[in-house]
N, CA, C and O atoms as a GROMACS GRO file, in nm:
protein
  504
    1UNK      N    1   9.003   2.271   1.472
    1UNK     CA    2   8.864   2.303   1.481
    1UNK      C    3   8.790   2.269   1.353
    1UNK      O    4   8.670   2.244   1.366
    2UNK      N    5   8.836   2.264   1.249
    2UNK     CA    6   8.798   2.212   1.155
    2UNK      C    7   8.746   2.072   1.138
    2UNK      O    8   8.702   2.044   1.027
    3UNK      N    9   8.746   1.997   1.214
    3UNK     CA   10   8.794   1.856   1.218
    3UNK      C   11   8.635   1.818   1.235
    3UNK      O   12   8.566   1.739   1.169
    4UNK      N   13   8.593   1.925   1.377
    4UNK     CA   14   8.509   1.908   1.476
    4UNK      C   15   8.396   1.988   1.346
    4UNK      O   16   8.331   1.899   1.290
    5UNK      N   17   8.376   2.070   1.314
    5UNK     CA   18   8.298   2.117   1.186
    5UNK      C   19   8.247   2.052   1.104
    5UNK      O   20   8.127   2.064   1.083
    6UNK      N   21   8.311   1.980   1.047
    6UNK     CA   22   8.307   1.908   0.936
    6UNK      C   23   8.192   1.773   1.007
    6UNK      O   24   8.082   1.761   0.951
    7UNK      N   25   8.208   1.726   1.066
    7UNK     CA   26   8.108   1.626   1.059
    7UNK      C   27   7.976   1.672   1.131
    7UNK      O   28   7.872   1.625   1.082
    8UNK      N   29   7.964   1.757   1.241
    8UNK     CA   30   7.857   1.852   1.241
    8UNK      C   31   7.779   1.929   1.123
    8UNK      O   32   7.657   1.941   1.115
    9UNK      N   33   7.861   1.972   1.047
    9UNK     CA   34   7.840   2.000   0.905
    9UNK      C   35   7.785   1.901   0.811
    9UNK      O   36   7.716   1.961   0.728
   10UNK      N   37   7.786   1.788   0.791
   10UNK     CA   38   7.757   1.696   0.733
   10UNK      C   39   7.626   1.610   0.820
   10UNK      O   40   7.537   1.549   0.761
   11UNK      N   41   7.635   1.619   0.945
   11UNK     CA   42   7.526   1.605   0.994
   11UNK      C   43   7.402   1.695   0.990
   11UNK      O   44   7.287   1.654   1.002
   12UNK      N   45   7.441   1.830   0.969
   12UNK     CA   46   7.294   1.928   0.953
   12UNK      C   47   7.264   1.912   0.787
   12UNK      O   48   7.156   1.946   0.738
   13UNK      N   49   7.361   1.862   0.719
   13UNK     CA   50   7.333   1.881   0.556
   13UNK      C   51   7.225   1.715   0.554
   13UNK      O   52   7.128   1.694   0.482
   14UNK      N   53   7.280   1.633   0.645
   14UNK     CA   54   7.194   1.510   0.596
   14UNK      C   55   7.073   1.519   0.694
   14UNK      O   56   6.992   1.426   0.692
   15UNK      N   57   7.054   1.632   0.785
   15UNK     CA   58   6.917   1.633   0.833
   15UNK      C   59   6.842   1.722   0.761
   15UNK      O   60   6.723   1.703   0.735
   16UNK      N   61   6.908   1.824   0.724
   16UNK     CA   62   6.823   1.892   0.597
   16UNK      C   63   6.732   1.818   0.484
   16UNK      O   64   6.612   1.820   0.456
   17UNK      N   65   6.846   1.750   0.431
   17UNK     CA   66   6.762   1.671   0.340
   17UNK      C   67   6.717   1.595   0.342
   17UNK      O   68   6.662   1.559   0.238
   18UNK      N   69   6.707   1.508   0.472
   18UNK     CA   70   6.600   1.390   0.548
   18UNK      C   71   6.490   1.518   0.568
   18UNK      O   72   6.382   1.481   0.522
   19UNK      N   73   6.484   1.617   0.606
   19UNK     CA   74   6.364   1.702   0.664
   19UNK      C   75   6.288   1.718   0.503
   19UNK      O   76   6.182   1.668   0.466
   20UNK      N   77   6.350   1.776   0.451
   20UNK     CA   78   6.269   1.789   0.280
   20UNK      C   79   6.230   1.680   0.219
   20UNK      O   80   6.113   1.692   0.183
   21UNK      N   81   6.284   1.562   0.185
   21UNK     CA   82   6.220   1.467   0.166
   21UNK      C   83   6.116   1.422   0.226
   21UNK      O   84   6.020   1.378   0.163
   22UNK      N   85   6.120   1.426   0.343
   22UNK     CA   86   6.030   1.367   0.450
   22UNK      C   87   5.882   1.461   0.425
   22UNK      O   88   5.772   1.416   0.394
   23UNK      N   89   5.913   1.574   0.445
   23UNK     CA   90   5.868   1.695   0.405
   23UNK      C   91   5.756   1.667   0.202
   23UNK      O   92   5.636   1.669   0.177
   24UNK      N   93   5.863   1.647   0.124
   24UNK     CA   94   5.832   1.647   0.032
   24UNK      C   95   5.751   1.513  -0.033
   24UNK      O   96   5.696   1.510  -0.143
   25UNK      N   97   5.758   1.396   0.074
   25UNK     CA   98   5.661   1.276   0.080
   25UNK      C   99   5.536   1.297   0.148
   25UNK      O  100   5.436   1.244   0.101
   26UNK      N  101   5.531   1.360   0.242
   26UNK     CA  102   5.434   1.358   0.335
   26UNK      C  103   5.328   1.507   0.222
   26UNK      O  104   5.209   1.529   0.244
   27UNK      N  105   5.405   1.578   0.118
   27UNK     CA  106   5.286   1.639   0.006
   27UNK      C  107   5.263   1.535  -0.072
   27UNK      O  108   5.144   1.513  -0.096
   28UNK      N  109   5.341   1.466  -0.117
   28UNK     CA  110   5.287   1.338  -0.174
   28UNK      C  111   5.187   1.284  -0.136
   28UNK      O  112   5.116   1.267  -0.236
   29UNK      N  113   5.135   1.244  -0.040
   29UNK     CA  114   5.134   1.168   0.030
   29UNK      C  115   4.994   1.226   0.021
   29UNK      O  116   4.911   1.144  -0.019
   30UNK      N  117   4.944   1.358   0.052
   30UNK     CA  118   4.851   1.441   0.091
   30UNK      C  119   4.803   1.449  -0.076
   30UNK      O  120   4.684   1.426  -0.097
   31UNK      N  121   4.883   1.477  -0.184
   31UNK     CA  122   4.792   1.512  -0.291
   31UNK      C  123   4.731   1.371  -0.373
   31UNK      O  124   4.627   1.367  -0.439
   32UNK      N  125   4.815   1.273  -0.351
   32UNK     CA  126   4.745   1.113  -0.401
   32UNK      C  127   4.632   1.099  -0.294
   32UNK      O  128   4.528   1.045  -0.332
   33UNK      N  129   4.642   1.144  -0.153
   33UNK     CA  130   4.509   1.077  -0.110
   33UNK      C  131   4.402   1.223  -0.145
   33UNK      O  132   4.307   1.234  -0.068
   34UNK      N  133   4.411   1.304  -0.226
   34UNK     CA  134   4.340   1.419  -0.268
   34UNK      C  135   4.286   1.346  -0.407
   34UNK      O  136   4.168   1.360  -0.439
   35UNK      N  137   4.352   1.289  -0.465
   35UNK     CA  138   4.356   1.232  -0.632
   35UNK      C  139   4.279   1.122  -0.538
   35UNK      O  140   4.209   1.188  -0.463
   36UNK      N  141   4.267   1.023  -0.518
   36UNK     CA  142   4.203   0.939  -0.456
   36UNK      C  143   4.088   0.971  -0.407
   36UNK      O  144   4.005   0.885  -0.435
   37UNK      N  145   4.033   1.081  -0.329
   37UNK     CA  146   3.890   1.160  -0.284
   37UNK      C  147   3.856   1.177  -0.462
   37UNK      O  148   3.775   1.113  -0.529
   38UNK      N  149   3.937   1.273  -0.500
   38UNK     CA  150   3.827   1.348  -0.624
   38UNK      C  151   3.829   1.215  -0.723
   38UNK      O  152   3.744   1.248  -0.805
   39UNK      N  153   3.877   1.081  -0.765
   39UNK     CA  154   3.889   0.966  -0.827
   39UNK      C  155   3.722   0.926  -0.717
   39UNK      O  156   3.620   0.969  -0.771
   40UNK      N  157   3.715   0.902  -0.672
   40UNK     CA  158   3.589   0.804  -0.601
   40UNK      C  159   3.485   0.949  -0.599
   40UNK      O  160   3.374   0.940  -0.545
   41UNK      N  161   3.520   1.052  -0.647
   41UNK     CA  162   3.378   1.175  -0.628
   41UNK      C  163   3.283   1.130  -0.792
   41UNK      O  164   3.167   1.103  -0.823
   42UNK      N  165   3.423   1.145  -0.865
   42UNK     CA  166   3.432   1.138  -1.039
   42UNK      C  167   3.330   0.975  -1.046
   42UNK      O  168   3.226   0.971  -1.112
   43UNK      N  169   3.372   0.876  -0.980
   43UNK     CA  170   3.346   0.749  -1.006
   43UNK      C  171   3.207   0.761  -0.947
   43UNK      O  172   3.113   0.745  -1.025
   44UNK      N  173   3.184   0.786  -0.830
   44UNK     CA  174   2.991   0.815  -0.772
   44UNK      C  175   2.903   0.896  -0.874
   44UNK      O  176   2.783   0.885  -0.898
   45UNK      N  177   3.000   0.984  -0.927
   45UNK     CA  178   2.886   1.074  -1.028
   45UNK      C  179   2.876   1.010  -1.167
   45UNK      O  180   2.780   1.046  -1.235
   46UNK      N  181   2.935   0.947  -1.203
   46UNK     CA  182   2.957   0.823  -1.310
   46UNK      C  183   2.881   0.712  -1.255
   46UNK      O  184   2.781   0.706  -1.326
   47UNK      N  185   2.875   0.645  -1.189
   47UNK     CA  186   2.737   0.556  -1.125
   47UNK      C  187   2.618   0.648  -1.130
   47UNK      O  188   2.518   0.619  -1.196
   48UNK      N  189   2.626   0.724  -1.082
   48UNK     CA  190   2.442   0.812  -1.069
   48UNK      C  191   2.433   0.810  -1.215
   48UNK      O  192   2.395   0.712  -1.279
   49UNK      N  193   2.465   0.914  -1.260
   49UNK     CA  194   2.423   0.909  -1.413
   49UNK      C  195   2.384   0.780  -1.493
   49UNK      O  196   2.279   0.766  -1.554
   50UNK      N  197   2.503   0.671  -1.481
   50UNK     CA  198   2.460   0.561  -1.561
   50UNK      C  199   2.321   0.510  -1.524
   50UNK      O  200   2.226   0.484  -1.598
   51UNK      N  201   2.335   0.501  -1.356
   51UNK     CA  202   2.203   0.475  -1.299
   51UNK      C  203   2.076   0.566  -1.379
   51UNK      O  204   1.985   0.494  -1.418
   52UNK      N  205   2.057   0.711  -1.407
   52UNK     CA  206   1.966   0.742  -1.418
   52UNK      C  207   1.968   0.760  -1.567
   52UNK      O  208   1.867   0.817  -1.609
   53UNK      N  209   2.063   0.723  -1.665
   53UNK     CA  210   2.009   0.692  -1.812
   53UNK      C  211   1.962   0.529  -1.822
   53UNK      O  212   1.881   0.485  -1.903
   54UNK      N  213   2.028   0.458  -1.728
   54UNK     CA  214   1.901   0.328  -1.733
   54UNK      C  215   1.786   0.313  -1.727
   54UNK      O  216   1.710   0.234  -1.781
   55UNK      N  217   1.764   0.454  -1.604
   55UNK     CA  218   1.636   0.443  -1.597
   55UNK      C  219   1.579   0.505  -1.714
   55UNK      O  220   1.470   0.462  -1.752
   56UNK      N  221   1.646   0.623  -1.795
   56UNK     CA  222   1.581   0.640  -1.861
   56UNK      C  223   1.568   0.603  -2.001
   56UNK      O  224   1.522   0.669  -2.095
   57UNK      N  225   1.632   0.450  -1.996
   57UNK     CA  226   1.583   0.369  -2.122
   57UNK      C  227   1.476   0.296  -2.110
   57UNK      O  228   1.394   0.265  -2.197
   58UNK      N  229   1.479   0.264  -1.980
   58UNK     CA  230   1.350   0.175  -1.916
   58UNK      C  231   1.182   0.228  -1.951
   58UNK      O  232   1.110   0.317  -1.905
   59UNK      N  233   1.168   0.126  -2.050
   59UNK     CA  234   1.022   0.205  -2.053
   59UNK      C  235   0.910   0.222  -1.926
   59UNK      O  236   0.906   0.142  -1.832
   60UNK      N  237   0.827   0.331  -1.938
   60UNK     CA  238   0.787   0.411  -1.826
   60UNK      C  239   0.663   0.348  -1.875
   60UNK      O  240   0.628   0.342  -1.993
   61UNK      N  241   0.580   0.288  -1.742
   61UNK     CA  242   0.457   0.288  -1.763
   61UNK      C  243   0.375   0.333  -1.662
   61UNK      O  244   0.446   0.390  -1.578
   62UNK      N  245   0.262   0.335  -1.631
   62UNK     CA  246   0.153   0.408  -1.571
   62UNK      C  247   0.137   0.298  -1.509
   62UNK      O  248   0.135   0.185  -1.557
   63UNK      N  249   0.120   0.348  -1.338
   63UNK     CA  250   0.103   0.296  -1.219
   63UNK      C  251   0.003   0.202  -1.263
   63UNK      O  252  -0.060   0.250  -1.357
   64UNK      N  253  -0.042   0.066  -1.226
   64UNK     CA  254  -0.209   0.028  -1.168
   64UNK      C  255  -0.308   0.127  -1.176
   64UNK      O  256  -0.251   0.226  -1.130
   65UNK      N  257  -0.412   0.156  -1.206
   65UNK     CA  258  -0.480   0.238  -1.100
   65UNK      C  259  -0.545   0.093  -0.996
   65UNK      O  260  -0.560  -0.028  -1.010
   66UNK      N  261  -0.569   0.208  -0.880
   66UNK     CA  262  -0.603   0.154  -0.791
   66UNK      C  263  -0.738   0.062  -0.837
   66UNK      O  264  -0.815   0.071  -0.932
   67UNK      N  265  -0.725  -0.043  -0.707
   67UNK     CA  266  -0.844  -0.128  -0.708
   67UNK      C  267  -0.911  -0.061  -0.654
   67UNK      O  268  -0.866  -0.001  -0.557
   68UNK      N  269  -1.039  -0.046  -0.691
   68UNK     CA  270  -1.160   0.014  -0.599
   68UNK      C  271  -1.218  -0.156  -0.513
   68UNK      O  272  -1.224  -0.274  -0.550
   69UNK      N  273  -1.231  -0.126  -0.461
   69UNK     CA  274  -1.324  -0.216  -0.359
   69UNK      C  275  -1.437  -0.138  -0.274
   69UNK      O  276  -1.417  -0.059  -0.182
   70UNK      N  277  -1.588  -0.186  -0.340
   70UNK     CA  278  -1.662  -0.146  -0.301
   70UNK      C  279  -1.729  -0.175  -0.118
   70UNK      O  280  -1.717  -0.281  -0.056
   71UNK      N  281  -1.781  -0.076  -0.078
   71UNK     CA  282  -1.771  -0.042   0.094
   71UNK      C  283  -1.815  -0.212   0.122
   71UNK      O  284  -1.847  -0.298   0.040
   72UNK      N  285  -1.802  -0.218   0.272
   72UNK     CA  286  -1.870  -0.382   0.307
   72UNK      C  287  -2.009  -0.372   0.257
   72UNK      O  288  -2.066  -0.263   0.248
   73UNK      N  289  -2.070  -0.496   0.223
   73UNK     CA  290  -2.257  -0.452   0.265
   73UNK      C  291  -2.321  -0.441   0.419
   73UNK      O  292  -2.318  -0.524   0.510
   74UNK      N  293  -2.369  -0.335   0.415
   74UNK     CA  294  -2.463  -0.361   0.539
   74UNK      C  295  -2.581  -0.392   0.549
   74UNK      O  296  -2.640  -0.344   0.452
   75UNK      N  297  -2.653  -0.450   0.617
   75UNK     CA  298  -2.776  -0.452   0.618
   75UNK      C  299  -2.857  -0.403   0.577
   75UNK      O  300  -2.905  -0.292   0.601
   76UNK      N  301  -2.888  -0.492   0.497
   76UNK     CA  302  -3.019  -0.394   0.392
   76UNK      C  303  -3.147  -0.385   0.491
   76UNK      O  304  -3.171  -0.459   0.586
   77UNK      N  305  -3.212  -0.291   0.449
   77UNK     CA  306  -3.328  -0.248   0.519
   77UNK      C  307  -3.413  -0.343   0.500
   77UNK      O  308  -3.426  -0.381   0.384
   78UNK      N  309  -3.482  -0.400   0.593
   78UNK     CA  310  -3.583  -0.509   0.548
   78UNK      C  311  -3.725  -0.473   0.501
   78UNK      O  312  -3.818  -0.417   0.559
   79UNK      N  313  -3.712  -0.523   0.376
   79UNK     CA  314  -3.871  -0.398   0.303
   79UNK      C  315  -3.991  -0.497   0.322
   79UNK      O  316  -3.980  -0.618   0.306
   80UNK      N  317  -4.126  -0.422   0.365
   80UNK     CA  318  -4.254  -0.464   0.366
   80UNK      C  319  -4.294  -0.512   0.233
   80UNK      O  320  -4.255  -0.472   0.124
   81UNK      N  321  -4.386  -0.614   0.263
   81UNK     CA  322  -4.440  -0.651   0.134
   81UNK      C  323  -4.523  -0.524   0.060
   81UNK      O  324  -4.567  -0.432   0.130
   82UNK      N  325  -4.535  -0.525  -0.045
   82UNK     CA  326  -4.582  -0.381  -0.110
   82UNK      C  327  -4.741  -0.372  -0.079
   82UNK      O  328  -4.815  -0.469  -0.097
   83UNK      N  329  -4.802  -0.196  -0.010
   83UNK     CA  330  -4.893  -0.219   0.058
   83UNK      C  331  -4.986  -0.203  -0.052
   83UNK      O  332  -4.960  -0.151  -0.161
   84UNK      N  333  -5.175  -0.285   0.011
   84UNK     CA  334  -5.199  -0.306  -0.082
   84UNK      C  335  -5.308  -0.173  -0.124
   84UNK      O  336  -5.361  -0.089  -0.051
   85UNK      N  337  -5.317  -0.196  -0.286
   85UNK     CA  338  -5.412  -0.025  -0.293
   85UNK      C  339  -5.558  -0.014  -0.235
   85UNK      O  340  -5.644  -0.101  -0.252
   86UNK      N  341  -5.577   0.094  -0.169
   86UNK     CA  342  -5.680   0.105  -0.061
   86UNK      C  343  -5.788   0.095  -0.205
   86UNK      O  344  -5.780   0.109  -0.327
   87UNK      N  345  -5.878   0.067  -0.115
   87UNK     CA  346  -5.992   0.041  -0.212
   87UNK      C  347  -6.090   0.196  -0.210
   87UNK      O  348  -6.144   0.255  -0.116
   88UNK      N  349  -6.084   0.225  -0.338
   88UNK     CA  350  -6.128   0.413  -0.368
   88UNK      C  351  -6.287   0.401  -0.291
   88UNK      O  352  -6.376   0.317  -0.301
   89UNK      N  353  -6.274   0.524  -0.214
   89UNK     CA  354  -6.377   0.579  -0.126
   89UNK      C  355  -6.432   0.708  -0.214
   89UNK      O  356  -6.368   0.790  -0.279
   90UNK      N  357  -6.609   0.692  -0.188
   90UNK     CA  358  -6.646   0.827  -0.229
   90UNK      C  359  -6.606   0.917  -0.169
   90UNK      O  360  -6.575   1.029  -0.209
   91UNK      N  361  -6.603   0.867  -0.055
   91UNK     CA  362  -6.604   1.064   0.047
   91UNK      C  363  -6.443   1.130   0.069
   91UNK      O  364  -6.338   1.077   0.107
   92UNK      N  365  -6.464   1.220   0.041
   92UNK     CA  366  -6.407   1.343   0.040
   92UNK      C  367  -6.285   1.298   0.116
   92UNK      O  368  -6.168   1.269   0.088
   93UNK      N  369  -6.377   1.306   0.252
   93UNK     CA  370  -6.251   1.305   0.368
   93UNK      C  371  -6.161   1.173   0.360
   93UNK      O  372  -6.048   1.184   0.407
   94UNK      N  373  -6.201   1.040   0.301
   94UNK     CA  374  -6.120   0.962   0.271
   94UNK      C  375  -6.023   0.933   0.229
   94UNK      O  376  -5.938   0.852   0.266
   95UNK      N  377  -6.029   1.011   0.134
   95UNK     CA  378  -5.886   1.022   0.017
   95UNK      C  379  -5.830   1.114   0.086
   95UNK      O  380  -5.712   1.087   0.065
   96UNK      N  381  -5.830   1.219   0.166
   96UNK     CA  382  -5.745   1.254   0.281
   96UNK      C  383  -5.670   1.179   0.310
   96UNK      O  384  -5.557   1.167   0.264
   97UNK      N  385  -5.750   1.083   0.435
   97UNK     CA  386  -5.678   1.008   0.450
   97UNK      C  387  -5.566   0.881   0.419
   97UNK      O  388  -5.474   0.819   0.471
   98UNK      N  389  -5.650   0.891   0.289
   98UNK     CA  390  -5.596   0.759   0.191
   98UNK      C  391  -5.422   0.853   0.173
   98UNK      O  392  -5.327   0.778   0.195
   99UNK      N  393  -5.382   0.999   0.138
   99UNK     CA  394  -5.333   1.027   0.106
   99UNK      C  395  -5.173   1.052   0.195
   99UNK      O  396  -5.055   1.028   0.170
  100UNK      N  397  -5.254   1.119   0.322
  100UNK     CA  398  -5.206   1.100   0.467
  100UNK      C  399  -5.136   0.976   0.472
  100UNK      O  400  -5.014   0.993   0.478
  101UNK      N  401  -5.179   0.839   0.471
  101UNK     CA  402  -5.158   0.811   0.504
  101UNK      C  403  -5.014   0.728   0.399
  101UNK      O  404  -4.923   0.664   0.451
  102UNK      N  405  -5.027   0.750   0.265
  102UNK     CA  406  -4.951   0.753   0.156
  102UNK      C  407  -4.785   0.779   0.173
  102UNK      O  408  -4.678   0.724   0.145
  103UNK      N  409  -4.850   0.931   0.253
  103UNK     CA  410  -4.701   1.024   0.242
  103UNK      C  411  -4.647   0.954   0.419
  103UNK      O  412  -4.563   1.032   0.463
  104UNK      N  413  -4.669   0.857   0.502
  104UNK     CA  414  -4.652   0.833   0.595
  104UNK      C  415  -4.561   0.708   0.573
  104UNK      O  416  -4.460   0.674   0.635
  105UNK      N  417  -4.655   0.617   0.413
  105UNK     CA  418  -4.566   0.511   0.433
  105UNK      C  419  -4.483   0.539   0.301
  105UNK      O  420  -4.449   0.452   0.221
  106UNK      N  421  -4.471   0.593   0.298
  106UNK     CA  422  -4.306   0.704   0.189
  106UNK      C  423  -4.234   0.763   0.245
  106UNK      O  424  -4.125   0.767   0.187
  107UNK      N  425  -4.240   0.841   0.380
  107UNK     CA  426  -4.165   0.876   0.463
  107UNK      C  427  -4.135   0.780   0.535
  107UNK      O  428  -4.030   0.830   0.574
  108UNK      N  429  -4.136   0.704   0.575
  108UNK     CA  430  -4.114   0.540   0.653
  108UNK      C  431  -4.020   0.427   0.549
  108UNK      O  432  -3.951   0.333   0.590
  109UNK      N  433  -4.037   0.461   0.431
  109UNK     CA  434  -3.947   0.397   0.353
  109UNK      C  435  -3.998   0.288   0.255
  109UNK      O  436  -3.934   0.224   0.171
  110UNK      N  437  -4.140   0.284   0.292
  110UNK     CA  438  -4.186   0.163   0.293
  110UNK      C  439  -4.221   0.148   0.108
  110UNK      O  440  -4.203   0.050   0.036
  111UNK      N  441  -4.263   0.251   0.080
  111UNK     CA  442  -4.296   0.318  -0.034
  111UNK      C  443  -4.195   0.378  -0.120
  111UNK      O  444  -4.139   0.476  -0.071
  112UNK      N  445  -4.153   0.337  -0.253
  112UNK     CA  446  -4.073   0.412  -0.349
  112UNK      C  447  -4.080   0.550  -0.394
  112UNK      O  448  -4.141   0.617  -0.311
  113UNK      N  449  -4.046   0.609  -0.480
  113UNK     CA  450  -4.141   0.769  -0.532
  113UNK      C  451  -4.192   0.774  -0.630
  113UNK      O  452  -4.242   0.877  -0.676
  114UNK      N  453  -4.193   0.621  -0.708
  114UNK     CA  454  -4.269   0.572  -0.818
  114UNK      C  455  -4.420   0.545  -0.762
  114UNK      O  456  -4.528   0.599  -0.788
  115UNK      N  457  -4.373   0.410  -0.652
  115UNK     CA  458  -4.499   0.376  -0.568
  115UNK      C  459  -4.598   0.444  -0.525
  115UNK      O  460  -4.717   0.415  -0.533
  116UNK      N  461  -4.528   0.575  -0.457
  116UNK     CA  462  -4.615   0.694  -0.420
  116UNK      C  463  -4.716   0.773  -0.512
  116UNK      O  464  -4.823   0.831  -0.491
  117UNK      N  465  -4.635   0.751  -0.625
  117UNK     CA  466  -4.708   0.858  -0.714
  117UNK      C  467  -4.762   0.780  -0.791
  117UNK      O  468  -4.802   0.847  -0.886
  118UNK      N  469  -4.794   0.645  -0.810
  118UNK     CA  470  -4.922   0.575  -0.896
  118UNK      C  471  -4.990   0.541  -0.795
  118UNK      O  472  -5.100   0.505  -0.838
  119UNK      N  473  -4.988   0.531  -0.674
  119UNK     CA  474  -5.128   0.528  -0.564
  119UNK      C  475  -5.162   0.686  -0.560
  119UNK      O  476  -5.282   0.712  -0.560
  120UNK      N  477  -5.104   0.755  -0.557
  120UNK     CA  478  -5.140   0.911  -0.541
  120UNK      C  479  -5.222   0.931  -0.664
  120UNK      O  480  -5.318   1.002  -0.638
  121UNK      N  481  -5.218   0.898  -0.775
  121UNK     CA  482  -5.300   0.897  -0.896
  121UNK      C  483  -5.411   0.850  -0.885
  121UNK      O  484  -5.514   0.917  -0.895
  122UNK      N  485  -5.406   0.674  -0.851
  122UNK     CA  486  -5.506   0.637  -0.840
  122UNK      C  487  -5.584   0.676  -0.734
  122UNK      O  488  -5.703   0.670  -0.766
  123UNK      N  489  -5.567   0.721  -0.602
  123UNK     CA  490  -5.652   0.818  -0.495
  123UNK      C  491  -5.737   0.928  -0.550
  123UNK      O  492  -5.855   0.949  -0.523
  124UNK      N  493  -5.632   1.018  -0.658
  124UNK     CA  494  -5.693   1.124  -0.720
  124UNK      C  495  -5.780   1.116  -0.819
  124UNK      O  496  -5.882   1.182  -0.839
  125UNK      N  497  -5.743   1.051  -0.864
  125UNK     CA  498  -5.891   0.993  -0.968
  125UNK      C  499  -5.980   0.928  -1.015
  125UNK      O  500  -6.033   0.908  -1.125
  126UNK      N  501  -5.993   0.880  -0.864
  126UNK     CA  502  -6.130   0.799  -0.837
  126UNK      C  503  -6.229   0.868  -0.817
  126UNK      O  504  -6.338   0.815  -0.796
   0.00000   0.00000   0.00000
């Protein structure tokens, strides 16, 4: 019976230590591809940085400012020839009207607020 032992015996001793090795490669195996993750974590954060002390040798300057571009033109208002000064009336009620009719073509556009107010002078002190 011994006979029959013995190489059964020698067969569980060389699967043992096929199992541990096998065993003890396959941690291998697991902590190099661990060293390999944290090697390429180490190496990305070593790129960023270099990346961002380049940038910060790079001298910094101030944007453009923007172009302004002024709006389209539109149509300018088409102005009357400048009206001409009424010729000064004695009566009263005239320069009323002279005045009336002043603030009509100033509200109409036709008239500046310069314009207005040296015919408004000259109305008044005639």
């Amino acid at each position: 019976m011994r006979r029959r032992g013995r190489p059964l015996m020698a067969a569980a001793v060389v699967g043992g230590v096929a199992h541990h090795a096998g065993r003890v490669s396959a941690q291998n195996d697991a902590r190099e591809q661990q060293q390999t993750a944290q090697i390429a974590d180490l190496q990305a954060q070593q790129d960023q940085m270099s990346q961002q002390q380049q940038m910060a040798q790079q001298p910094q300057y101030a944007p453009p400012p923007p172009q302004y571009a002024p709006p389209p033109p539109q149509y300018a208002p088409v102005e009357a020839p400048p009206a001409a000064a009424p010729a000064p009336a004695p009566a009263q009620p005239d320069r009323i009207a002279q005045l009336k009719e002043l603030g009509e073509l100033k509200a109409a556009g036709v008239l500046t607020e310069a314009e207005f107010e040296a015919e408004k002078a000259k109305i008044l002190n005639s």
